[in-house]
Residue, then its C-alpha position, 0 to 999 in steps of 0.5 A: x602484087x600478091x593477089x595477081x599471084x594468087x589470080x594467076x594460078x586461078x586463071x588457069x582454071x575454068x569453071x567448066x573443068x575439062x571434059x569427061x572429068x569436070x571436077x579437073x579445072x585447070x586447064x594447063x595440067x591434070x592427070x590423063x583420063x587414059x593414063x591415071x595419075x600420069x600428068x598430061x600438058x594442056x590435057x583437053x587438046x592433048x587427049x582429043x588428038x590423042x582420040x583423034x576427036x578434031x571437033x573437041x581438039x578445035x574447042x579445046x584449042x579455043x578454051x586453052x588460049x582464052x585463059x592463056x591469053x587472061x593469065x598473059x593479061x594478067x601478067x602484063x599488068x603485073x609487068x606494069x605495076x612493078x614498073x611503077x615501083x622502080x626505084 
């Protein structure tokens, strides 16, 4: 169980990192590009809407919910193991 945890967090990342700033990888939450250390949610979406750049929201939309839909892989098998352990 504790190396699903660890891999949670990591699922949220992506080896490319986000645009403009590819040392940023995780996916979820990062400073803003405009903003300095201003936290954004979800920052490639956010910030190419933002920019009104739709191609680049569209493939951001389609980067964010591949790992989303790992982490929620993740976390359904977590689910399953811990059911395997009730008493």
């Amino acid at each position: 169980m504790n190396r699903k945890l660890i891999d949670s967090e990591r699922r949220l990342t992506t080896e490319q990192g986000l645009l403009r700033r590819p040392w940023y990888k995780h996916m979820i939450d990062a400073p803003g590009v405009y903003s300095g250390y201003g936290a954004k949610t979800i920052p490639g979406v956010r910030e190419a809407i933002e920019q009104k750049h739709w191609d680049e929201a569209n493939s951001e939309i389609t980067r964010v919910s591949t790992v989303l839909e790992n982490e929620a892989a993740l976390i359904n098998s977590a689910a399953q193991e811990l059911e395997q352990v009730k008493p």
